[in-house]
N, CA, C and O atoms as a Tripos MOL2 file, in Angstrom:
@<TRIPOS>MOLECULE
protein
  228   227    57     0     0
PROTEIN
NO_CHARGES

@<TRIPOS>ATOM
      1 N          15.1340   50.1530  153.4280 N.3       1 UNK1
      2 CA         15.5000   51.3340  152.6880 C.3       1 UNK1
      3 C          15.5240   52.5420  153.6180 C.2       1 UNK1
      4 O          14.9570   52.4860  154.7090 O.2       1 UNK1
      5 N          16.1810   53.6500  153.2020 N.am      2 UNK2
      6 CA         16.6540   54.6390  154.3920 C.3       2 UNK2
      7 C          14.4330   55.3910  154.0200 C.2       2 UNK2
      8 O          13.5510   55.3760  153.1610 O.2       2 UNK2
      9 N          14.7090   55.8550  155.3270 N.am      3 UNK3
     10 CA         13.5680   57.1110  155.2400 C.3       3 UNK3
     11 C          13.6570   58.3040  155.9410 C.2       3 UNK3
     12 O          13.5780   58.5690  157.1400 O.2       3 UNK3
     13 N          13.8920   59.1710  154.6360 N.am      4 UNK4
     14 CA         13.8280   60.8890  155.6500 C.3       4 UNK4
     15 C          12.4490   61.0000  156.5560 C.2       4 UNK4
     16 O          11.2840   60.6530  156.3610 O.2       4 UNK4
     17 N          12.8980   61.4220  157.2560 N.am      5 UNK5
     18 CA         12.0280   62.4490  158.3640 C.3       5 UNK5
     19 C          12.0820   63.5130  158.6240 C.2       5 UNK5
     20 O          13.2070   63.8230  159.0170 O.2       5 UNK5
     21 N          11.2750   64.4290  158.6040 N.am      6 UNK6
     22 CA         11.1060   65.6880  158.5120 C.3       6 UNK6
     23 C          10.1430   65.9830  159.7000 C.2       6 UNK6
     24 O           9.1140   65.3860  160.0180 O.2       6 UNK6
     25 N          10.8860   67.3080  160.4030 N.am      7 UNK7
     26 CA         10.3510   67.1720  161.7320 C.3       7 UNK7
     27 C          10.1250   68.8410  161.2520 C.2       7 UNK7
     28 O          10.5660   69.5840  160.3750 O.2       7 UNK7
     29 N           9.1500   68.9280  162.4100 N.am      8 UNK8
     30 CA          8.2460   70.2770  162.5660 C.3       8 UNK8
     31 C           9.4170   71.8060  161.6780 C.2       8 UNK8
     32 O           9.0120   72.6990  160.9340 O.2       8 UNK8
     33 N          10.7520   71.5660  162.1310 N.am      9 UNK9
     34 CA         11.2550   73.0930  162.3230 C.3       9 UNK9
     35 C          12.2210   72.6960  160.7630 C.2       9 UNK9
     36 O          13.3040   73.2190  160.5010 O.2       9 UNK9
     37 N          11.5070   71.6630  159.8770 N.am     10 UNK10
     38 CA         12.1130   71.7420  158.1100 C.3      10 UNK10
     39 C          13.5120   70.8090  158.4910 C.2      10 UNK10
     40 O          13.9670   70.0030  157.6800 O.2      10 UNK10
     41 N          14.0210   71.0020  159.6190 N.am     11 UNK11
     42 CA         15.1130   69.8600  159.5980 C.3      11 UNK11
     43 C          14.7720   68.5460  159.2050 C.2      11 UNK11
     44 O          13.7360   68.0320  159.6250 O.2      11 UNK11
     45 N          15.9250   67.6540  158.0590 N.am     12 UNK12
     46 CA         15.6930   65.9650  157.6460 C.3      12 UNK12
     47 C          16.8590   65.3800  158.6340 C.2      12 UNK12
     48 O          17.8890   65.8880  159.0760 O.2      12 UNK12
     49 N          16.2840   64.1550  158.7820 N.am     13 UNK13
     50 CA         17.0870   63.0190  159.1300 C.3      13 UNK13
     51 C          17.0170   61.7780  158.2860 C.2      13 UNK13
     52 O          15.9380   61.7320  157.6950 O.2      13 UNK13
     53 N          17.7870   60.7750  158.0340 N.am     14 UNK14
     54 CA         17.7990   59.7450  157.4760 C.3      14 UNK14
     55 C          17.2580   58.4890  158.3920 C.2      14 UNK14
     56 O          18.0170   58.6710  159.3430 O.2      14 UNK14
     57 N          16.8860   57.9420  158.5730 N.am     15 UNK15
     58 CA         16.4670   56.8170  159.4150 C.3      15 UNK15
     59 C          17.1100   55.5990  158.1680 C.2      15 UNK15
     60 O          16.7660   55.5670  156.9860 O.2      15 UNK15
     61 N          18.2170   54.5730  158.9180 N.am     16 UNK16
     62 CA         18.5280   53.7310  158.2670 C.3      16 UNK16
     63 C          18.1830   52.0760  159.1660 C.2      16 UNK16
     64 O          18.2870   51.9020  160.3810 O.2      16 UNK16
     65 N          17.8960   51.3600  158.4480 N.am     17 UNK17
     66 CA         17.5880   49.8250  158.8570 C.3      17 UNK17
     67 C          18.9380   49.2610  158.6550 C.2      17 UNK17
     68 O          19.7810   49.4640  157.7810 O.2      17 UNK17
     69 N          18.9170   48.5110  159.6790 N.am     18 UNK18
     70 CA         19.9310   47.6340  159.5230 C.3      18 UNK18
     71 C          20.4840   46.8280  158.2050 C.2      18 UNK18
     72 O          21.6530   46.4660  158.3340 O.2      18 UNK18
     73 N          19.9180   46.5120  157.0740 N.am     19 UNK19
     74 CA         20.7750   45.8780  155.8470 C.3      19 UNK19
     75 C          20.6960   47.5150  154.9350 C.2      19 UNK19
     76 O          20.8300   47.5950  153.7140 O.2      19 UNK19
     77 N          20.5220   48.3630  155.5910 N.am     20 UNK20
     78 CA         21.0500   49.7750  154.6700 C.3      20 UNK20
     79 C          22.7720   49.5930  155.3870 C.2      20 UNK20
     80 O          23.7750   49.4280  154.6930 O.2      20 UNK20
     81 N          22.7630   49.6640  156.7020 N.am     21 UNK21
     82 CA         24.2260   49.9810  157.7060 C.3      21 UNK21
     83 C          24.9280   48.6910  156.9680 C.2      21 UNK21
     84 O          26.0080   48.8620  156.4030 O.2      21 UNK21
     85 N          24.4390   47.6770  156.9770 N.am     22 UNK22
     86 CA         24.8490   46.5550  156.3040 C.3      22 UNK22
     87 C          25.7720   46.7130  154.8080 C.2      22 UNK22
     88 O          26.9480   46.6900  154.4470 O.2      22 UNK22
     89 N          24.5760   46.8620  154.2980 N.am     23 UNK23
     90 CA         25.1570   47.6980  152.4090 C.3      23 UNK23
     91 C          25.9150   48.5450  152.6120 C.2      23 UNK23
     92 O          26.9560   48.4460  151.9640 O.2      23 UNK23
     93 N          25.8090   49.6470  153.4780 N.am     24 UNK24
     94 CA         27.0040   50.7900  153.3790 C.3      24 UNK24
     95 C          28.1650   50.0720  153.8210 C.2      24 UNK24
     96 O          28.9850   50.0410  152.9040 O.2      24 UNK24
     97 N          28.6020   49.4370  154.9330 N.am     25 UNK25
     98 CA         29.5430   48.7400  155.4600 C.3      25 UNK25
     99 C          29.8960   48.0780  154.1990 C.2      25 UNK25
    100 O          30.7600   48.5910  153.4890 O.2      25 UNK25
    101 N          29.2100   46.7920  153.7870 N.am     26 UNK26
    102 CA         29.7460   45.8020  152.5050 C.3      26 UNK26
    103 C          30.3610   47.0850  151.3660 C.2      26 UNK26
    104 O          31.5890   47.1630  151.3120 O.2      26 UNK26
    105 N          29.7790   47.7910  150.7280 N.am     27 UNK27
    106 CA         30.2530   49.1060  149.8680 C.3      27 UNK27
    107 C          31.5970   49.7150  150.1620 C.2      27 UNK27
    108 O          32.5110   49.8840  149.3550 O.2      27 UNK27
    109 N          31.5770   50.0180  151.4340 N.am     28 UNK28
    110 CA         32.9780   51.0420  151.9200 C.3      28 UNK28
    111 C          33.7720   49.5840  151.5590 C.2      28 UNK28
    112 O          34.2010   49.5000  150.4090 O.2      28 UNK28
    113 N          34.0440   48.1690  152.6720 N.am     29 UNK29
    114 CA         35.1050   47.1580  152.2010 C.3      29 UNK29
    115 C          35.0960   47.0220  150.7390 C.2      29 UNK29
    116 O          36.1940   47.1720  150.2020 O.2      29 UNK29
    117 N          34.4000   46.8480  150.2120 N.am     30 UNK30
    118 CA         34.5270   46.2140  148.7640 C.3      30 UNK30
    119 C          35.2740   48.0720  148.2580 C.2      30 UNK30
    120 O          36.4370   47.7630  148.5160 O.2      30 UNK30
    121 N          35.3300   48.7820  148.0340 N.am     31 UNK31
    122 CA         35.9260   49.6980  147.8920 C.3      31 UNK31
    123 C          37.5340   50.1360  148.2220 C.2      31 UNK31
    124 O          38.4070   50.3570  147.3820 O.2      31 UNK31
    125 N          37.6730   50.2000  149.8530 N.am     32 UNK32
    126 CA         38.4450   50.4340  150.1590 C.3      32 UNK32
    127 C          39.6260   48.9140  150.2540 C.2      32 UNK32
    128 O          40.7530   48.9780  150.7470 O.2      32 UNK32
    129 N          39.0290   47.6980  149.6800 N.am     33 UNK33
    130 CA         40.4460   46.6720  149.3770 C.3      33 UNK33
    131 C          41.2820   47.0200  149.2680 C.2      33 UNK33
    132 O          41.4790   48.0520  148.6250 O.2      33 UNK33
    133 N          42.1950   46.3510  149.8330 N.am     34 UNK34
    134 CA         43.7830   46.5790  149.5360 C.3      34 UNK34
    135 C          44.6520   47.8740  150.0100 C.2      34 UNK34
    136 O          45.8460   48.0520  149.7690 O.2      34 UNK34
    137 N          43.6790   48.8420  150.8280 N.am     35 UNK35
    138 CA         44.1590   49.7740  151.3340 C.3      35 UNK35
    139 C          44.7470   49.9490  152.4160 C.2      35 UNK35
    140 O          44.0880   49.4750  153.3410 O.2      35 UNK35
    141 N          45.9500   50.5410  152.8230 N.am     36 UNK36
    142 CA         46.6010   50.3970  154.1010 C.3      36 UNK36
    143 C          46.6280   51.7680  154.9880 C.2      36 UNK36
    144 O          46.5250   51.7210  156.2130 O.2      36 UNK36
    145 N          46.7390   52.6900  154.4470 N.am     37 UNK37
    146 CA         46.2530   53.8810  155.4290 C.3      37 UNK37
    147 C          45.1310   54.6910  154.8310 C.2      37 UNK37
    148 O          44.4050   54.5160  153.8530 O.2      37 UNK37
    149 N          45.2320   55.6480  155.7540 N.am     38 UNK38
    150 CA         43.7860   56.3600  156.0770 C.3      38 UNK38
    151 C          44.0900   57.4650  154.7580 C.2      38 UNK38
    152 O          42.9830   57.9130  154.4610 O.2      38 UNK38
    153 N          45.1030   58.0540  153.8920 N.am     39 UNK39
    154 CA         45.1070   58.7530  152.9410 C.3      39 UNK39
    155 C          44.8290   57.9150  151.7110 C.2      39 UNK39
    156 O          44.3110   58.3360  150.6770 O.2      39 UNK39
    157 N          45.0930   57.1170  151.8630 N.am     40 UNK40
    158 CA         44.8120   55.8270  150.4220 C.3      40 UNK40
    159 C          43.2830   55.4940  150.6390 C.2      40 UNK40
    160 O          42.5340   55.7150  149.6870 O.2      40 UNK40
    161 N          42.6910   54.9200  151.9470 N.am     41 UNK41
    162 CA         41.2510   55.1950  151.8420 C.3      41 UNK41
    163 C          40.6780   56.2630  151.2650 C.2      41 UNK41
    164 O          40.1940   56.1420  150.1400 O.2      41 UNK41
    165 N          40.6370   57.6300  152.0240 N.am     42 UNK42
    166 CA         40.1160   58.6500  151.7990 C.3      42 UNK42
    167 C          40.3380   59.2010  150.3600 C.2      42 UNK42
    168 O          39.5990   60.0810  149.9180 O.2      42 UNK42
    169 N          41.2830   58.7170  149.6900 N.am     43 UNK43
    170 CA         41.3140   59.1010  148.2180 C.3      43 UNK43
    171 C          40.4570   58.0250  147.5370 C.2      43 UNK43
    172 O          39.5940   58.5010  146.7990 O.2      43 UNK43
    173 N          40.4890   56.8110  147.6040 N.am     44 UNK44
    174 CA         39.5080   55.7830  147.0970 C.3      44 UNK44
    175 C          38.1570   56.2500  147.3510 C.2      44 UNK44
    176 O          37.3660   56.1210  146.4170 O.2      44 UNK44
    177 N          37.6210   56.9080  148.7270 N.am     45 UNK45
    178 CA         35.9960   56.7910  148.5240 C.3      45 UNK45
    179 C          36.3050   58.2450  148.0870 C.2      45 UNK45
    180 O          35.1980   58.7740  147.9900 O.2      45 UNK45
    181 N          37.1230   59.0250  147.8200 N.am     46 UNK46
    182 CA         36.6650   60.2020  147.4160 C.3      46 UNK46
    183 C          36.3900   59.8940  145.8950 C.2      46 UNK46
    184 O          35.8640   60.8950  145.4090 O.2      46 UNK46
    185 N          36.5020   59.1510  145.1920 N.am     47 UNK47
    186 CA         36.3240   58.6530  143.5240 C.3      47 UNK47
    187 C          35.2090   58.6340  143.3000 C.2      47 UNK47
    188 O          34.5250   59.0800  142.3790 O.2      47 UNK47
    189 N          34.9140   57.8450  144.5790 N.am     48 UNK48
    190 CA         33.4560   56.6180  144.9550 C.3      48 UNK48
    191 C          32.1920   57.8590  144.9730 C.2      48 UNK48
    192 O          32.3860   59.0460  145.2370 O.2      48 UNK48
    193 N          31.1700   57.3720  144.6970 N.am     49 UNK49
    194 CA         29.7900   58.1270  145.1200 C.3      49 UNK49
    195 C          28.9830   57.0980  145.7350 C.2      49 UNK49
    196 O          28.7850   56.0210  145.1740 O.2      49 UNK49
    197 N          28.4960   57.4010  146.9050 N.am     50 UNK50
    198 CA         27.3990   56.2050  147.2500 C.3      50 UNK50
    199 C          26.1480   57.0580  147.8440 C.2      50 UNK50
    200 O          26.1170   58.1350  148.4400 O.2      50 UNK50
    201 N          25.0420   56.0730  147.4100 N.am     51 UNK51
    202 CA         23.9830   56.0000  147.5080 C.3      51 UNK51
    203 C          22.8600   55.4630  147.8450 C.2      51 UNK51
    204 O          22.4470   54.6870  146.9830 O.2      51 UNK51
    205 N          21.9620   55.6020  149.0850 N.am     52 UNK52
    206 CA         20.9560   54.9850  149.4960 C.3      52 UNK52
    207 C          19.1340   55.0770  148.7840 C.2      52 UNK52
    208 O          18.3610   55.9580  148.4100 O.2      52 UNK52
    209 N          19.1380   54.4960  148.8360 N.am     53 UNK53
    210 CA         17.5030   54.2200  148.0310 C.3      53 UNK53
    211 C          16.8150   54.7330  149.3200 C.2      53 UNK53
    212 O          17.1600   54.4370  150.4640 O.2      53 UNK53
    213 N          15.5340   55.7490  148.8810 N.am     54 UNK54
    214 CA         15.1030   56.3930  149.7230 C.3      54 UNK54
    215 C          13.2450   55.0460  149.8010 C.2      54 UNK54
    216 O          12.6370   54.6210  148.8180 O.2      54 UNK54
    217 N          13.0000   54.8530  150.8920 N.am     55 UNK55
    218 CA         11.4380   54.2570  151.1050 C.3      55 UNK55
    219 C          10.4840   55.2430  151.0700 C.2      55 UNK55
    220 O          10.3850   56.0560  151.9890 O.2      55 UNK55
    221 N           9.6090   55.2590  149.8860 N.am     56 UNK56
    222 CA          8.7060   56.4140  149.4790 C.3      56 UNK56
    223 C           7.1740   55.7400  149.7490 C.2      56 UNK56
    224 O           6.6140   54.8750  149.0750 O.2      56 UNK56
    225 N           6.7620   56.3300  150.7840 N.am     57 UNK57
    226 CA          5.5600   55.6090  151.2160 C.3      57 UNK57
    227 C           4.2840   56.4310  150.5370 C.2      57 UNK57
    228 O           3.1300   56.0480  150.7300 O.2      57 UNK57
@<TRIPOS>BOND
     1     1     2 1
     2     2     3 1
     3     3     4 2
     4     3     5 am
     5     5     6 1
     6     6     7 1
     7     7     8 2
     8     7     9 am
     9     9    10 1
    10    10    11 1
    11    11    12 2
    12    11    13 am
    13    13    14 1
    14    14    15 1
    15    15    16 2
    16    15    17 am
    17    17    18 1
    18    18    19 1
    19    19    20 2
    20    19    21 am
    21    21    22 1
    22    22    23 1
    23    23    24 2
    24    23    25 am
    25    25    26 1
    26    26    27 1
    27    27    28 2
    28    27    29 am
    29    29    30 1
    30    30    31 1
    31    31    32 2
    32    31    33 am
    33    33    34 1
    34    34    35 1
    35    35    36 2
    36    35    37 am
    37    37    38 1
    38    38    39 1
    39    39    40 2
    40    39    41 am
    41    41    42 1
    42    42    43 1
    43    43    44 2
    44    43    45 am
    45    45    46 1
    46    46    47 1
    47    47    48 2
    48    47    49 am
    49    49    50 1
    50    50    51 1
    51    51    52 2
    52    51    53 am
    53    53    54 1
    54    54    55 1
    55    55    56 2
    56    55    57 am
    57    57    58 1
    58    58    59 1
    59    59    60 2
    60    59    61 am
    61    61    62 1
    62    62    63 1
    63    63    64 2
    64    63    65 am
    65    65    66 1
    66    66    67 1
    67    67    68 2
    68    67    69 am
    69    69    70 1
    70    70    71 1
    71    71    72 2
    72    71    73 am
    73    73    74 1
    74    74    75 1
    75    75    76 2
    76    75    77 am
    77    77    78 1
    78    78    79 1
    79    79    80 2
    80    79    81 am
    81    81    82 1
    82    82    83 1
    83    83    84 2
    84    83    85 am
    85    85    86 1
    86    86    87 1
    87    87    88 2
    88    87    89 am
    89    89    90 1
    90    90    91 1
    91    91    92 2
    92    91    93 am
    93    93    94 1
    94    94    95 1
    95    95    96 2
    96    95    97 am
    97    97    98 1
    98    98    99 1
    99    99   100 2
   100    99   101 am
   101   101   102 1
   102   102   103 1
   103   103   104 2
   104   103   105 am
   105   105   106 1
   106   106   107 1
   107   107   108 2
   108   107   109 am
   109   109   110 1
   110   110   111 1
   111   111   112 2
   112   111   113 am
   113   113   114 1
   114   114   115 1
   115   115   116 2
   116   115   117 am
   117   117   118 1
   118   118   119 1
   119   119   120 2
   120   119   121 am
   121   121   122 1
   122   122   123 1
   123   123   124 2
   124   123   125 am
   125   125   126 1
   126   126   127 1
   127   127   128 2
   128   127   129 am
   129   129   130 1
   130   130   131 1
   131   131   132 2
   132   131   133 am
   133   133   134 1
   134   134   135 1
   135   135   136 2
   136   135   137 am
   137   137   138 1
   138   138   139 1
   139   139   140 2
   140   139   141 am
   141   141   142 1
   142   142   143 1
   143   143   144 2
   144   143   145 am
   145   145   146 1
   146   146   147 1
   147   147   148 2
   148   147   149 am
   149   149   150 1
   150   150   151 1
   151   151   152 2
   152   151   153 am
   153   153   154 1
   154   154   155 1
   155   155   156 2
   156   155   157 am
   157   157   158 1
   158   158   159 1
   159   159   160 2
   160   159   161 am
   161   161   162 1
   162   162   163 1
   163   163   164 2
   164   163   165 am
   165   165   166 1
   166   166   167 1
   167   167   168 2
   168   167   169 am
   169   169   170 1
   170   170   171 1
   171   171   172 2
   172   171   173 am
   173   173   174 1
   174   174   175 1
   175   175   176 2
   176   175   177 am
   177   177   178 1
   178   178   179 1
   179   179   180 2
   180   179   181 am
   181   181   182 1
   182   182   183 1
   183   183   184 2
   184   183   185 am
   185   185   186 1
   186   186   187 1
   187   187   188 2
   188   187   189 am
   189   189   190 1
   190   190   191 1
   191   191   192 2
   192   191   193 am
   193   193   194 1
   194   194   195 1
   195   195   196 2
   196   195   197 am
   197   197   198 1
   198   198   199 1
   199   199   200 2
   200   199   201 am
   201   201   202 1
   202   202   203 1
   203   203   204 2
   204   203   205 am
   205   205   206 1
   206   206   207 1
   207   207   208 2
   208   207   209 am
   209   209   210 1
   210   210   211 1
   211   211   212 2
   212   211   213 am
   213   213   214 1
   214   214   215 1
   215   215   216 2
   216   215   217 am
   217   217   218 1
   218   218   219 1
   219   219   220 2
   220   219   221 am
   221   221   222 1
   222   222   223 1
   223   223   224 2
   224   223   225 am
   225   225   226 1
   226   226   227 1
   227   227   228 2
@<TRIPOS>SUBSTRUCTURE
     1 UNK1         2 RESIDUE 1 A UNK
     2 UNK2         6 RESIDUE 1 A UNK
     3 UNK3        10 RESIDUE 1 A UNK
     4 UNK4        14 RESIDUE 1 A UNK
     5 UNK5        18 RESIDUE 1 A UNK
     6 UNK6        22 RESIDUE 1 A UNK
     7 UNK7        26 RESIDUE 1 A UNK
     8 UNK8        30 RESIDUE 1 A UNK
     9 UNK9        34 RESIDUE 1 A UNK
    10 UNK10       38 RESIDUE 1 A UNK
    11 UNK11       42 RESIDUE 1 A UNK
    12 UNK12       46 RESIDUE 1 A UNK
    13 UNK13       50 RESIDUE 1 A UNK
    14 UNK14       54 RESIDUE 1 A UNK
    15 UNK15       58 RESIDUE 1 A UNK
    16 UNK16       62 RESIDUE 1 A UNK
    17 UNK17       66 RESIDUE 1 A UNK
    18 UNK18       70 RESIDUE 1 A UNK
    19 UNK19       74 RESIDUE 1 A UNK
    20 UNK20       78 RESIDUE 1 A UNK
    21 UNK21       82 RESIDUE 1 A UNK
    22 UNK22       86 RESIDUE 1 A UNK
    23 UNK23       90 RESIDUE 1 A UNK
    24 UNK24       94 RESIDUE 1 A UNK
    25 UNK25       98 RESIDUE 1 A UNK
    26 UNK26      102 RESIDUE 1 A UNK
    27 UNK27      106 RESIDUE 1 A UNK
    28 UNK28      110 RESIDUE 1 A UNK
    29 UNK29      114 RESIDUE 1 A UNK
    30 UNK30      118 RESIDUE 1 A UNK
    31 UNK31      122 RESIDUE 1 A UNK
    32 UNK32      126 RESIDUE 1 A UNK
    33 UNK33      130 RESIDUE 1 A UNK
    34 UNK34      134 RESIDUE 1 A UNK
    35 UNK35      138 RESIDUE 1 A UNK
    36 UNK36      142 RESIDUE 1 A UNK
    37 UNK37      146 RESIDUE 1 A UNK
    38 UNK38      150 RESIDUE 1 A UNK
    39 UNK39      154 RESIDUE 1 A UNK
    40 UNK40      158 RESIDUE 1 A UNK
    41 UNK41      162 RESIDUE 1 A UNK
    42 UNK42      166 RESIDUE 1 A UNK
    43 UNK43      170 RESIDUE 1 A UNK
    44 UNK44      174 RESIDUE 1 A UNK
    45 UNK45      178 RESIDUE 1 A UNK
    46 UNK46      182 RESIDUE 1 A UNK
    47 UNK47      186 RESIDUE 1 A UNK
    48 UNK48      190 RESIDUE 1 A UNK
    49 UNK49      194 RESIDUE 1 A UNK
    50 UNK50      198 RESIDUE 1 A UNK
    51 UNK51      202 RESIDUE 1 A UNK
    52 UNK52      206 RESIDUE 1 A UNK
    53 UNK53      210 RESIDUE 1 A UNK
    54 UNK54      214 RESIDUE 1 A UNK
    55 UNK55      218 RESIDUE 1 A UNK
    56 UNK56      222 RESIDUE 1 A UNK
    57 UNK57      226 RESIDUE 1 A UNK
């Protein structure tokens, strides 16, 4: 699961594991099927909302 990090000066980062890069990758293909250029993508994930599950320790 992704985990923010929060460093001294309030800036976050996401820290992602490999089957998060995984899921996002599988998500974008399963989405963008059947698409042949880069304006037909970009209108498909613009529909799309995606989302990572945050690891709350």
């Amino acid at each position: 699961m992704a985990f923010i990090v929060e460093n001294k000066n309030g800036r976050r980062i996401i820290r992602l594991n490999t089957e998060d890069i995984i899921n996002i990758v599988r998500e974008y293909q399963n989405i963008t099927c059947n698409s042949y250029s880069y304006s037909e993508i970009r209108e498909k994930l613009n529909k799309n909302e995606l989302y990572i599950p945050e690891d709350v320790y």
